[in-house]
Steps between C-alpha positions, in 0.01 A plus 500: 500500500528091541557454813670156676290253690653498893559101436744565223703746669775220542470279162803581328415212259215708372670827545764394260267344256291834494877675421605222191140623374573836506858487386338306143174783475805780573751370300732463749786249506483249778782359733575288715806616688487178744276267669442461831270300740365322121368885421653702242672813573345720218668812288324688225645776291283709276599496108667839560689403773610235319577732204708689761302766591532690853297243714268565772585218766206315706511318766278324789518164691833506641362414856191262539335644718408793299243403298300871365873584355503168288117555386486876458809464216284230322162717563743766359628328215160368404337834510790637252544221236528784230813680693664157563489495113615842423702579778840368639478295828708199684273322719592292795113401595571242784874427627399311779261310360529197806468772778179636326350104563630491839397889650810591570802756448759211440592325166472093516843475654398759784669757405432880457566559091482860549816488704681287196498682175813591492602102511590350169502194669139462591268257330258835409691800548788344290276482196300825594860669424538362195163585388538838594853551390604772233148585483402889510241618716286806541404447885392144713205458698551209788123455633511387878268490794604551855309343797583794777370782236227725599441599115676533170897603472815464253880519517611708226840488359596759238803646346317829425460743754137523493261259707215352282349271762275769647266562212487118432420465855218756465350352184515185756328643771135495405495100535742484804632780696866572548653342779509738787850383673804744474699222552457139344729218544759737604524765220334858497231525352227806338138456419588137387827541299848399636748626273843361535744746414845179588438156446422302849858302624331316784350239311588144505436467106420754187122538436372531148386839516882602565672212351293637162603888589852384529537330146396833372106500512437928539227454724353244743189514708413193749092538600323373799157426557366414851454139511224524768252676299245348286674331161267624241574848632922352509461448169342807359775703639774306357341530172493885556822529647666322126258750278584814691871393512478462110321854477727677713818396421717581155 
């Protein structure tokens, strides 16, 4: 596997040029949903997602500071040109492509995007929805890191009964061990999975992980790396993370 060069970690100028070269070896349709900071804010959509297949939705770079999320999705991606082509997938590779260049969680304005999806009003959540809107979805994967973790771990939301983020945890494990907490950030959680049975009502704004489950997306899961271990090893378990999401879930 290519790995990234620590120096790069924060050039979301070449981050997004590697993604407009995929998107033409994939066949993928690229957008620009808005600019910000002179950077574009890119979408792709694979040629059956366009066709309207059920869509697998990716996403990384919504906070800055959080760099292994926004590389392992293009490591991903680059490893898997021949799914992109068959397969159905919506990819947002970098929404915060101005926190990436400064290191940190907030979007050029200082805010925290992940707390505005749900705001048609905003200069990149507003066009986000209408990107996303009236499209069907299998499941979305939200790839985060989390400085405070002490290994891997996932929010999981799910309209079926059954929890799925264990064995993609496990298939995980090998290159970064669950996170041992039984509590993180103030939810329960088991061997590295948090599933939320009721959508949270204390925060200040609608994440994209829920603002996505709410407009009808079946199933959600929002990964976390530790941000204090080594990036090469970030990376590699963000790519794992997307490929055992894709094999274990329908």
């Amino acid at each position: 596997m290519k790995l990234l060069p620590t120096h790069r970690a924060h050039d979301a100028q070449h981050l997004i040029q590697r993604w407009r070269m995929l998107a033409r070896a994939a066949g993928c349709r690229a957008t620009v949903l808005c600019e910000v900071a002179g950077m574009p804010v890119l979408a792709l959509e694979s040629a059956a997602a366009k066709a309207g297949e059920p869509a697998v939705y990716l996403s990384s770079g919504v906070h800055g500071d959080e760099a292994a999320a926004a590389w392992g999705l293009l490591t991903w991606a680059e490893k898997h040109l021949k799914d992109l082509r068959r397969g159905s997938f919506l990819i947002a590779p970098c929404l915060n492509p101005a926190g990436l260049v400064l290191n940190t969680r907030l979007d050029h304005r200082g805010l925290d995007i992940n707390r505005r999806f749900h705001d048609s009003s905003d200069e990149i959540c507003g066009p986000w929805q209408q990107w996303i809107t009236g499209r069907a979805m299998r499941f979305g994967l939200c790839l985060h890191e989390d400085y405070d973790g002490q290994g891997i771990y996932l929010y999981e939301l799910n309209h079926a009964r059954k929890t799925q983020g264990h064995e993609i945890i496990g298939r995980c494990a090998p290159t970064i061990a669950p996170d041992p907490r039984t509590n993180i950030d103030g939810q329960r959680a088991r061997g590295g999975v948090i599933r939320r049975r009721t959508l949270p009502t204390h925060l200040p704004g609608m994440p994209e992980a829920i603002e996505l489950h709410v407009r009808g997306c079946p199933v959600t899961l929002t990964f976390e790396s530790p941000s204090e271990f080594a990036l090469d090893t970030r990376v590699r378990v963000q790519v794992k993370f997307v490929e055992s999401a894709l094999a274990v879930l329908p």
